[in-house]
C-alpha positions, -999 to +999 in steps of 0.1 A: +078+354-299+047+349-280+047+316-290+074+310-263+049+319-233+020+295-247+000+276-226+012+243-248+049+229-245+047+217-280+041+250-296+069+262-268+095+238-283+085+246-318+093+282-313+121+277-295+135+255-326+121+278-349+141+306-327+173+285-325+178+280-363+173+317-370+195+331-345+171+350-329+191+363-300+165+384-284+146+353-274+181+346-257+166+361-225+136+339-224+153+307-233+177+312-204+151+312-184+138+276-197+168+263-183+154+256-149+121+247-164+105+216-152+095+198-182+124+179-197+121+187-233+113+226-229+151+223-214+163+207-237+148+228-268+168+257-251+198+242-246+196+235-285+184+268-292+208+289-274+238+266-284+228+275-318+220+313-315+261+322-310+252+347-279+278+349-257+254+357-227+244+321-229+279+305-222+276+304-183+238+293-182+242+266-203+277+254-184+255+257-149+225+241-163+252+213-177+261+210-141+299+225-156+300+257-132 
């Protein structure tokens, strides 16, 4: 999980797909986090990831990140 605090967004994204697809749900705190991220496509890799991962903790994140609060 290291890969999700690297310098380079690519390998961030990466991760975070690689995270996403195997349910990985204690990146779940981390990803949250990437919500208010400034790069674009770091948000949207968790917003993928965490829609995938099935944790409830994520349901009101994702609905305020959505702008759905």
């Amino acid at each position: 999980m290291s890969a999700l605090d690297d310098d380079d967004v690519q390998v961030r994204v990466t991760a975070a797909r690689l995270l996403g697809r195997g349910r990985v749900t204690k990146a779940t705190p981390a990803l949250i986090g990437w919500l208010a991220e400034q790069e674009p496509e770091l948000r949207q890799a968790a917003c993928a990831a965490l829609g995938r991962m099935g944790d409830d903790r994520v349901v009101g994140p994702l609905s305020r990140a959505m702008g759905d609060s």
